[in-house]
LUMBA-721819 format. One record per residue (C-alpha): z, y, x. Coordinates in steps of 0.25 Angstrom, whole numbers. Example, Ala and Ser with C-alpha at 12.3 -4.5 7.8 and 13.67 -1.06 7.14 Angstrom:
<nodes>
+-------+-------+-------+
:    c3 :    c2 :    c1 :
+-------+-------+-------+
:    31 :   -18 :    49 :
:    29 :    -4 :    55 :
+-------+-------+-------+
</nodes>
This chain:
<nodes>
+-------+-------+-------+
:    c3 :    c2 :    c1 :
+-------+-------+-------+
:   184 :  -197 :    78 :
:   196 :  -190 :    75 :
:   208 :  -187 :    82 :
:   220 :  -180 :    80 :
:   224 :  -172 :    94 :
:   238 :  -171 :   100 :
:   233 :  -154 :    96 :
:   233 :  -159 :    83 :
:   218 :  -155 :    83 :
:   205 :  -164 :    75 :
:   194 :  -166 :    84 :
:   180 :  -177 :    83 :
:   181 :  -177 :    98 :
:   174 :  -188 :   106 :
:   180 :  -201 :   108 :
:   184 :  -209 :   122 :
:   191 :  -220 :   125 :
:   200 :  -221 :   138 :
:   209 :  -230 :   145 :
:   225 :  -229 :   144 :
:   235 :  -236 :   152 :
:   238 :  -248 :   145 :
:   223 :  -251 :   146 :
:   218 :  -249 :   131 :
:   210 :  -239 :   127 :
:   210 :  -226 :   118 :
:   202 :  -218 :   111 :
:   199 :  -202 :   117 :
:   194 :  -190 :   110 :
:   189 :  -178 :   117 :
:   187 :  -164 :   112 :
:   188 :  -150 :   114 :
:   201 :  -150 :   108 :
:   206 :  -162 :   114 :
:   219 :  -158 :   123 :
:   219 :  -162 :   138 :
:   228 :  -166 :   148 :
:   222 :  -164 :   163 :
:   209 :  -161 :   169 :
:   205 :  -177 :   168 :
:   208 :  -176 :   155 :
:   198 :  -163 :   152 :
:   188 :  -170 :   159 :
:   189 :  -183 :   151 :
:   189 :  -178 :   139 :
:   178 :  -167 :   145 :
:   167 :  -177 :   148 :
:   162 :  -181 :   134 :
:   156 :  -166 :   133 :
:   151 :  -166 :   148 :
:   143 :  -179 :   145 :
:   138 :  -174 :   131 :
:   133 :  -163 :   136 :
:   126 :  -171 :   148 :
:   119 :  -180 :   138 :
:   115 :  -167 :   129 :
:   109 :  -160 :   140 :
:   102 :  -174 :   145 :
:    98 :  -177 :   130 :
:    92 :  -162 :   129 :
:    83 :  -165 :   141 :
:    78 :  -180 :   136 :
:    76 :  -175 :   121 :
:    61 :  -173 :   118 :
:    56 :  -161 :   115 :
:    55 :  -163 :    98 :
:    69 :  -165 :    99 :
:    72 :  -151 :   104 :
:    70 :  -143 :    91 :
:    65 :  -129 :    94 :
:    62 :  -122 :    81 :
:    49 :  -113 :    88 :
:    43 :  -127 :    93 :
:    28 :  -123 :    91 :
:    24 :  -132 :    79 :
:    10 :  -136 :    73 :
:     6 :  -132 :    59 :
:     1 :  -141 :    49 :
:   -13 :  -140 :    52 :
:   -20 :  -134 :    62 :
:   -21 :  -119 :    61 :
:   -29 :  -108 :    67 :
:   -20 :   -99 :    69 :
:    -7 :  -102 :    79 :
:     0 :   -88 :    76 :
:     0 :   -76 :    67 :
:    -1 :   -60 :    67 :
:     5 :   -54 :    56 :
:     0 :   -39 :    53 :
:    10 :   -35 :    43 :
:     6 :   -20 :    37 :
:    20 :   -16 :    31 :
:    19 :    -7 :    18 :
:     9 :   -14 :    13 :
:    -8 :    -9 :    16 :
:   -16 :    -5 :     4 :
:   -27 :   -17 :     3 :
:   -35 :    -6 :    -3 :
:   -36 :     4 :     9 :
:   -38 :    -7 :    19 :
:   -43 :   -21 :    17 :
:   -47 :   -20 :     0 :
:   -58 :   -11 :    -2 :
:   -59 :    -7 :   -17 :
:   -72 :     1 :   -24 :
:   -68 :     2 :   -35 :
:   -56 :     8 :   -31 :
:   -63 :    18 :   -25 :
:   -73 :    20 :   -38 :
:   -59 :    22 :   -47 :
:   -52 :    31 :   -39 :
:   -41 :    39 :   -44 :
:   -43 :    33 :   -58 :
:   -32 :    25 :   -66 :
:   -28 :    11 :   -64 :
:   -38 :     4 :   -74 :
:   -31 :    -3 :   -86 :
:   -32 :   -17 :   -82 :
:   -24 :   -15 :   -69 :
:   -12 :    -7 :   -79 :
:   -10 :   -20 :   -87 :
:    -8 :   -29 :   -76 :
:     8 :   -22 :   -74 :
:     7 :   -21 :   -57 :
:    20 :   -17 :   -51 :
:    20 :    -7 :   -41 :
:    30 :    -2 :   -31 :
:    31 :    13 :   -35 :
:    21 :    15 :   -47 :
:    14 :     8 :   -59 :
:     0 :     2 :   -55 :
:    -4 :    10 :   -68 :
:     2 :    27 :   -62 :
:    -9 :    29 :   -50 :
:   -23 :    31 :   -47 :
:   -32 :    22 :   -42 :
:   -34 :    27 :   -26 :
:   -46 :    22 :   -19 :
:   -44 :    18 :    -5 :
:   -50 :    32 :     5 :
:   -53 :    21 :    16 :
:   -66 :    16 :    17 :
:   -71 :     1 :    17 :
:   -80 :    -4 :    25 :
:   -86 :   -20 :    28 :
:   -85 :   -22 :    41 :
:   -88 :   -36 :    51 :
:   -99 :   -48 :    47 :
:   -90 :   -51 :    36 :
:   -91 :   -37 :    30 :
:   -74 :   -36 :    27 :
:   -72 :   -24 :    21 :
:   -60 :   -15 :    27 :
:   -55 :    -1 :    26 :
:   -59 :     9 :    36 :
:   -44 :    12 :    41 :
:   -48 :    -2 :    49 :
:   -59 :     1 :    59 :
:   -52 :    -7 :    69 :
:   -51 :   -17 :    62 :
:   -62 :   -19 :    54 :
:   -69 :   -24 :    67 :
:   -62 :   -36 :    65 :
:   -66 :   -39 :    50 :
:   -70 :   -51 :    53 :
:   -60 :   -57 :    57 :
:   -52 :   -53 :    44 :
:   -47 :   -60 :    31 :
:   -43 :   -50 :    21 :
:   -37 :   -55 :    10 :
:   -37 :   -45 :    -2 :
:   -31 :   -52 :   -12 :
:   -16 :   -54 :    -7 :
:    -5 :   -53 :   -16 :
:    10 :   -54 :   -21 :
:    21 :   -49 :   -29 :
:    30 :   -39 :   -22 :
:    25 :   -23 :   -23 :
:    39 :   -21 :   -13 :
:    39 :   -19 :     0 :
:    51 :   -30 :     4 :
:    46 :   -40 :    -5 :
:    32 :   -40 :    -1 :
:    34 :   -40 :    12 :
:    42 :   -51 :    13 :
:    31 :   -57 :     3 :
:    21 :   -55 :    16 :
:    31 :   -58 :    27 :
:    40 :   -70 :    21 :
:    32 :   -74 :    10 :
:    44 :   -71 :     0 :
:    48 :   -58 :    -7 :
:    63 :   -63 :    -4 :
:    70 :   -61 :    10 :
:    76 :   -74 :    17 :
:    62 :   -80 :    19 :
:    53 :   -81 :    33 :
:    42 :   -71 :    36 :
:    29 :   -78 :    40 :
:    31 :   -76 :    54 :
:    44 :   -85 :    52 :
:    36 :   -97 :    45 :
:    24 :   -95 :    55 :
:    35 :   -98 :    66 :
:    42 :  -109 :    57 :
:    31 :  -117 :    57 :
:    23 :  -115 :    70 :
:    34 :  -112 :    79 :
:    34 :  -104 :    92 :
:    22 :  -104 :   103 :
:    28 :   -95 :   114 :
:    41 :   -99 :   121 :
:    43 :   -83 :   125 :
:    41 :   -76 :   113 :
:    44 :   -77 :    98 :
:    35 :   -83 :    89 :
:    37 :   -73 :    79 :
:    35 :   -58 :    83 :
:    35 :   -45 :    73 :
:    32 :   -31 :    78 :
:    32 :   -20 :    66 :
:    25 :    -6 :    71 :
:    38 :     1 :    60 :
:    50 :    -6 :    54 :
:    49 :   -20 :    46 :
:    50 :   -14 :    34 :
:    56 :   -28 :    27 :
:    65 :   -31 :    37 :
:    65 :   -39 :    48 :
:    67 :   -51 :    38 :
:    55 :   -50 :    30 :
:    47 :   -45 :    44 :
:    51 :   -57 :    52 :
:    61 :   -65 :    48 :
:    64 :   -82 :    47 :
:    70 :   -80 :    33 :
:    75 :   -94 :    30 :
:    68 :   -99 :    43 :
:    77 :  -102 :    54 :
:    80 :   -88 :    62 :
:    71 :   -92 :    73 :
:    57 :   -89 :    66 :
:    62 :   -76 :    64 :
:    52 :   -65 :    72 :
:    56 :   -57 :    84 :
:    52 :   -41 :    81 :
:    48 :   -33 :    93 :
:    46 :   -18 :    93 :
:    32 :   -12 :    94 :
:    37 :    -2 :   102 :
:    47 :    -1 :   115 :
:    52 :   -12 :   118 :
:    50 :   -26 :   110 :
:    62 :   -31 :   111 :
:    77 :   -25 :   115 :
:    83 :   -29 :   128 :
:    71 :   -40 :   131 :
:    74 :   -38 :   146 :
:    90 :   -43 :   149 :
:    97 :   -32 :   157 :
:   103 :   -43 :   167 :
:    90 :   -50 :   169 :
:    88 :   -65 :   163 :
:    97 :   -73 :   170 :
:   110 :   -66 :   163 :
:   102 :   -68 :   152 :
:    98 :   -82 :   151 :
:   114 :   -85 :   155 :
:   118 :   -78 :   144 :
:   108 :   -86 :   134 :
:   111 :  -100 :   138 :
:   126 :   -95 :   137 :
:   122 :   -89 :   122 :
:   114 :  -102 :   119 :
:   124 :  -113 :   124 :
:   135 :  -107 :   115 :
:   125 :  -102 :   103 :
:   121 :  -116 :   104 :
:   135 :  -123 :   102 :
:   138 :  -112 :    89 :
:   124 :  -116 :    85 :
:   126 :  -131 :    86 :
:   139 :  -130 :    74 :
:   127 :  -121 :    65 :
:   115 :  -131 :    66 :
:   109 :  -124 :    54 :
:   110 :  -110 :    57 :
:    97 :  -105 :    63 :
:    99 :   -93 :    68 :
:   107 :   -96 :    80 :
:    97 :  -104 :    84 :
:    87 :   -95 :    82 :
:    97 :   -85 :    90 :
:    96 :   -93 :   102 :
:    81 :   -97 :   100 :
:    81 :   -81 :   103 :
:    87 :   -78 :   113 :
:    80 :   -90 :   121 :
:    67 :   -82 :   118 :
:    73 :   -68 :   119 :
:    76 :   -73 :   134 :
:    61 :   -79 :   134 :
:    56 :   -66 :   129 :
:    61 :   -58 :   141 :
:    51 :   -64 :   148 :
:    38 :   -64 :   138 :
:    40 :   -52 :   129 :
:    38 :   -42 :   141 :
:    25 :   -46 :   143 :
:    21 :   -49 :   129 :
:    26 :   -33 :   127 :
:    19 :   -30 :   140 :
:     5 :   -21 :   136 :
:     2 :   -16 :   149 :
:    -6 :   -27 :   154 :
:   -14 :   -27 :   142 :
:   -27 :   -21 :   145 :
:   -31 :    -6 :   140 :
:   -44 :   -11 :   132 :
:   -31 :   -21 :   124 :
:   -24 :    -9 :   123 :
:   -33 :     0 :   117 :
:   -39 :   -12 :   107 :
:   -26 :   -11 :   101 :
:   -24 :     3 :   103 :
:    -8 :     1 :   109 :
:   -12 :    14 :   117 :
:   -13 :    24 :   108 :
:    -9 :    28 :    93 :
:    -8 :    25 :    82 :
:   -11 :    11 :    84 :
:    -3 :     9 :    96 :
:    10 :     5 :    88 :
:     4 :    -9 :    82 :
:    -7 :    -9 :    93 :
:     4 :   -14 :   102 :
:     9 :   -23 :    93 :
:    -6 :   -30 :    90 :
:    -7 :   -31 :   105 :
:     7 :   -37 :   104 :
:     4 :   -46 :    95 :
:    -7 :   -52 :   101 :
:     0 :   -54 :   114 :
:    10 :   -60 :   105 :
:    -2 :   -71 :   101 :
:    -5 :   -74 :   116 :
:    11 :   -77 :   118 :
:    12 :   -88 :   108 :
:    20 :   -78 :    97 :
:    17 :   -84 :    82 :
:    19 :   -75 :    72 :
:    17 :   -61 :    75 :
:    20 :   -49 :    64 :
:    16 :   -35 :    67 :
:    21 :   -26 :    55 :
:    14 :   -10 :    55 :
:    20 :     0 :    46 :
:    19 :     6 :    36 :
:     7 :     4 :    26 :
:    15 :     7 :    14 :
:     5 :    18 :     6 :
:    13 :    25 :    -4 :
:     9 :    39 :    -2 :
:    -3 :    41 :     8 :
:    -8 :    27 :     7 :
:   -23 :    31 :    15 :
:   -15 :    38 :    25 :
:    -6 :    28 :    27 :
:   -15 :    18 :    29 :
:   -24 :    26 :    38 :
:   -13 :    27 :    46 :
:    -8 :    13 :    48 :
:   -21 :     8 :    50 :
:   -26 :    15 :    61 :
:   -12 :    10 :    68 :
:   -14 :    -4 :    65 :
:   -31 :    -6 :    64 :
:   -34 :    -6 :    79 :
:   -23 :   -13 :    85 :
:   -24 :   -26 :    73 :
:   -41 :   -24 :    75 :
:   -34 :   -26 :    92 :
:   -26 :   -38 :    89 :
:   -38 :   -45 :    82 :
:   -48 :   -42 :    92 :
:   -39 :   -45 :   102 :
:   -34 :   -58 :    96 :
:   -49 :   -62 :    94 :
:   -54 :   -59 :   110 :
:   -42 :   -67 :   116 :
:   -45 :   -79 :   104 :
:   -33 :   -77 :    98 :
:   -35 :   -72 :    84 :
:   -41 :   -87 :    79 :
:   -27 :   -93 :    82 :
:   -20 :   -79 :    77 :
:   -18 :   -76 :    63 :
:   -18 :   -62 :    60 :
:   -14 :   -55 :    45 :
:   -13 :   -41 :    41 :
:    -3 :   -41 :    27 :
:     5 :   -30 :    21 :
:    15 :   -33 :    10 :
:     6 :   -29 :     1 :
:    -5 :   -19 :    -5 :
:    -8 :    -6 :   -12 :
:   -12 :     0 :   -26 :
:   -25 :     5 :   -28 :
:   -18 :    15 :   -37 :
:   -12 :    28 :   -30 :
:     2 :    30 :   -29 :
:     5 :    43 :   -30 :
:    -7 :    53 :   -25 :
:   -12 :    44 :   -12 :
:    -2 :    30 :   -11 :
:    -3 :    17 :   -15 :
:     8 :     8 :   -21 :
:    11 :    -8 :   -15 :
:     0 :   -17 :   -21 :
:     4 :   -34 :   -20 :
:    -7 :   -36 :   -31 :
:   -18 :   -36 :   -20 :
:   -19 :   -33 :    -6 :
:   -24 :   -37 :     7 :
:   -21 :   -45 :    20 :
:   -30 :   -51 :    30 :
:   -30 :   -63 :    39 :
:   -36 :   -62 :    53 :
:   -39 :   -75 :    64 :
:   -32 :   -90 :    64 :
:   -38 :   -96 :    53 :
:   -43 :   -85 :    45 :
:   -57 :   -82 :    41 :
:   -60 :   -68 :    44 :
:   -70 :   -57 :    37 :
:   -67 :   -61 :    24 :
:   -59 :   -54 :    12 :
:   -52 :   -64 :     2 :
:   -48 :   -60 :   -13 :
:   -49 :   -48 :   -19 :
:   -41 :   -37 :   -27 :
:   -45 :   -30 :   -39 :
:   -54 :   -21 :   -39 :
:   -45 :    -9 :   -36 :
:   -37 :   -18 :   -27 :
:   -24 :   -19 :   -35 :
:   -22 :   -35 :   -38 :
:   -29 :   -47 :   -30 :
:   -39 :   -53 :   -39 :
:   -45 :   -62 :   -31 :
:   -41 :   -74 :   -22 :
:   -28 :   -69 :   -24 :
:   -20 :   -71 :   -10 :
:    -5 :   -71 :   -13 :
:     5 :   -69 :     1 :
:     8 :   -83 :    -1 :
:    -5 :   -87 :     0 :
:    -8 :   -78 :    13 :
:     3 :   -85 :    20 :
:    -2 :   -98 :    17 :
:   -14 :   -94 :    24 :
:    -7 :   -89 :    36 :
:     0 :  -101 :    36 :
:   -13 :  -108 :    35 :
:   -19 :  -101 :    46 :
:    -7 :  -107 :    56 :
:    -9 :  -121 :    51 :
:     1 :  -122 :    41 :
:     3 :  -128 :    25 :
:    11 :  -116 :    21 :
:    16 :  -126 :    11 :
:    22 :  -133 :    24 :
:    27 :  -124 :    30 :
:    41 :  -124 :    24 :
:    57 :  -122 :    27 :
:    66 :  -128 :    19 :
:    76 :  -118 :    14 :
:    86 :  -117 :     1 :
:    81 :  -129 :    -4 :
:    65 :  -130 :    -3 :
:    54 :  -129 :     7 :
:    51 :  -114 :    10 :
:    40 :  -107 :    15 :
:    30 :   -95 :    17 :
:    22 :   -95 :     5 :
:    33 :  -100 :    -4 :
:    29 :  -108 :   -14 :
:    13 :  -105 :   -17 :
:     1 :   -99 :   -10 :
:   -11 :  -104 :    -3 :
:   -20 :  -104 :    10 :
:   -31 :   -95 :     7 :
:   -42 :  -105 :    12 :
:   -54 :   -93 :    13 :
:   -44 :   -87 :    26 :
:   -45 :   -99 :    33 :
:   -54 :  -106 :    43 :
+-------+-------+-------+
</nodes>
């Protein structure tokens, strides 16, 4: 109801009725802009907010639990999955398929010959050369089968090559980007445009949050996240709060995780920040990241108590330790993250991403290697033994992914050039069938040719794994349903159980 004021102010005020002196009535409004005459009248006019408040408070407390919408409410997938989390192992630069995972004879046999004819007509792009300028270049690493199952892996794995078994390598992966920035978003988002979710985001989106303390997303990155921390772990159209939280590998996790004043100044300040966040918020119902804002400092104040002891190694036991090899370089860098993750796992956290740097083989492509490898082989050979003796790794899904591969043709006197014709990934625990290799690339390892695996359908797969219809799985945004794998791919049904 509208009322002109004696202020010549507008309000919608709530309306009262009261007695006057000749016995009839009249109608009241109260508001905040109403003018008041004396304390009685204050109070008067006052009471309407007291007893709204009362009631909210008292509704608050009756309302069932559905009725209280918290967006990390854990959340059942379509069908039942075997796996209830996910480590990403992201090799950032992009490992040669053919050095580590793609042994290639023939390769070998034509080394330091031409590119046949056949390849030339196909027109592949490149990054810095023509697929038709270099060499063929055999890999100088040495294949062997190792396990029951006989997978064939490069020797700059002894570690783990033990755990062959447990493996799903997939040999025929591909896409369109031969450029850093869009094929790592291609990886991580599932798109080579920014603005969209990275797979962490979705994997939150749609199973929400199984710790109360911690984040369900978590990202550690033994360098710099060499797309940004958008592409790395970012909610893209997502609301905020799926975004990931980034701890440091080294020093300290997180800045200023213990308050200075102790937690009692603390919590004061944050029901003060979340009573008048809350009123700003309530006129702004469809902007997420205030309420993603608050969401956080919730859980930073949460975290205080839990992320000590998740970051807390020194209980862990020296024969831990040394599986991982956390004491002692060059492997204790991403060691302490492997180890990280899996205390992650045992906390509840969904999604955890551990990035290792840099794989990108332009000049020294064998030492390169050589030396990434022997920093991440023994602690990821760790995680999975580790994993397995505690029974997590059939509930855990773990895949190892660069953004894309390398040429079998030398760049330069001793490099290889990016490759998204055919390369190589693999899948490890909830839900996947180990020792195996699926598809294959030709027979110099520059296209996949069979059972082709596009990224779309690797994500599918992952979703599949955690119990989802990655056709489901959607976000309606600028006018359609959105999701991972865009508009195609499929499960690949030989990965699963």
């Amino acid at each position: 109801m509208w009322t002109k004021w004696p202020r010549g102010e507008v309000s919608t005020g709530i309306a009262g009725v009261r007695q006057v002196a000749d016995g009839s009535q009249e109608t009241t409004h109260c508001h905040r802009h109403a003018a008041v005459s004396d304390r009685r009248d204050f109070l008067r006019q006052s009471a309407f907010g007291f007893g709204a408040s009362t009631l909210g408070f008292l509704m608050s407390r009756e309302a069932p639990a559905a009725d209280i919408v918290n967006p990390l409410t854990p959340k059942s997938p379509h069908f039942v999955g075997r796996a209830q989390r996910v480590i990403f192992l992201f090799m950032t630069g992009g490992p040669s398929h053919l050095d580590t995972f793609d042994p290639k004879p023939e390769l070998t046999r034509f080394d330091g010959q031409p590119l046949p004819d056949s390849f030339k007509a196909d027109g592949l792009n490149l990054q810095f050369m023509k697929a038709t300028d270099g060499k063929l270049m055999a890999s100088p690493f040495t294949f062997k089968k190792y396990g029951e199952s006989g997978l064939e892996i490069a020797d700059i794995f002894p570690h783990l090559a033990r755990q062959a078994d447990d493996l799903a390598v997939v040999r025929s992966c591909h896409h369109e980007s031969f450029i850093h920035g869009p094929a790592l978003g291609l990886l991580n988002t599932g798109s080579t445009q920014l603005g969209h979710p990275t797979t962490g985001a979705w994997v939150t989106y749609g199973l929400g949050c199984a710790t109360e303390n911690l984040p369900a997303y978590l990202v550690m990155t033994d360098g710099a996240y060499r797309a940004g921390p958008a592409v790395s772990y970012g909610s893209g159209f997502l609301p905020a709060i799926y975004q990931g939280t980034p701890l440091r590998a080294e020093g300290t996790p997180i800045s200023n995780l213990i308050p200075a004043g102790g937690a009692a100044p603390q919590r004061k300040m944050l029901d003060a920040l979340a009573h008048w966040n809350g009123r700003f918020q309530s006129d702004r119902p469809d902007d997420s990241r205030l309420a993603a804002q608050l969401s956080n400092y919730e859980l930073a104040y949460r975290m205080q108590m839990a992320t000590p002891d998740l970051i807390d190694l020194s209980r862990e036991p020296a024969h831990i330790k040394e599986l991982y090899g956390t004491e002692s370089a060059p492997t204790a860098k991403f060691g302490r993250m492997c180890l990280l993750a899996r205390r992650m796992v045992e906390r509840g956290v969904r999604f955890i991403q551990l990035f290792n740097n840099d794989w990108d083989g332009h000049g020294e492509c064998a030492a390169n290697h050589q030396t990434n490898a022997s920093r991440i082989d023994q602690p990821i050979a760790g995680l999975l033994a580790d994993l397995k003796q505690r029974g997590l790794l059939d509930s855990t899904l773990v895949v190892w992914a660069g953004e894309f591969g390398r040429t079998p043709v030398m760049q330069g006197s001793k490099g290889r050039d990016h490759s998204p014709y055919g390369f190589s990934v693999w899948l490890a625990g909830g839900g996947i069938k180990g020792g195996q290799a699926i598809g294959a690339t030709d027979d110099f390892g520059f296209r996949a040719v069979e059972r082709k695996v596009h990224v779309h359908d690797l994500h599918a797969t992952m979703m599949a794994a955690l119990g989802f219809d990655h056709e489901q799985l959607t976000f309606h945004f600028e006018g359609r349903a959105r999701r991972l794998t865009d508009v195609f791919g499929n499960a690949i049904p030989e990965l699963l159980i």
